[in-house]
N, C-alpha and C positions, 0 to 999 in steps of 0.2 A: 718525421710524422707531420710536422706544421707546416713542414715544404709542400710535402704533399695535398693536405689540404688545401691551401693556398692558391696551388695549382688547377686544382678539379675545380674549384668557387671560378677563378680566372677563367678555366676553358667551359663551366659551366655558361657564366655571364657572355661570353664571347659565340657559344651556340645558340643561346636566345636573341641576343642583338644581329646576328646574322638571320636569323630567321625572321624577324620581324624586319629588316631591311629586304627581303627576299618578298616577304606580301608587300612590303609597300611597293617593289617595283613591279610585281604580278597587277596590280589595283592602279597603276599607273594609265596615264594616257598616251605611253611611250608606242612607239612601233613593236611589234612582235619579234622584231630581230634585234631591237638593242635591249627587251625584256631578257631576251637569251643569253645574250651576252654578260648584260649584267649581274645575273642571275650567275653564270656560270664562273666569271671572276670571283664573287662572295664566297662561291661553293669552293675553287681551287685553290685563292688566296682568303682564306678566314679573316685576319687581320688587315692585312691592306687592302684587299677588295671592299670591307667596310670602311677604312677611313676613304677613300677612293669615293666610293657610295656618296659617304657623307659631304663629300665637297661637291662631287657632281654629278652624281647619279638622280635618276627620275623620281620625284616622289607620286605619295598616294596619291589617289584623286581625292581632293578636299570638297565638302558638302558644299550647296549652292547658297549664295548668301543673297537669294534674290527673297522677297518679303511675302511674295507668291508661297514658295514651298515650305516655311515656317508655320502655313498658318494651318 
């Protein structure tokens, strides 16, 4: 019973963090073919498409830090 538990928290945790690694590469400034791509490793390797991701995949686009769009 607490294997199983364990388990469903683990592959719970592991569908959220893929999914959110999935908008960050959608919200990227990547090309539309390595969007795909990376997108589609996450999707068939759950685990290692994310550490993958994590070392070299494209991230989100981060907000502008010019003093203009703050104000």
């Amino acid at each position: 019973m607490i294997k199983s538990l364990y388990g469903s928290v683990a592959g719970l945790i592991i569908l959220l963090l893929d999914i959110w690694a999935i908008v960050s590469v959608v919200r990227s400034d990547a090309s539309s073919g390595k969007k795909l791509l990376w997108s589609l490793a996450i999707l068939i390797f759950p685990v290692l498409g994310l550490i993958a991701w994590g070392f070299a995949g494209p991230r989100g686009i981060t907000p502008p830090s010019s003093s203009e769009h703050s104000k």
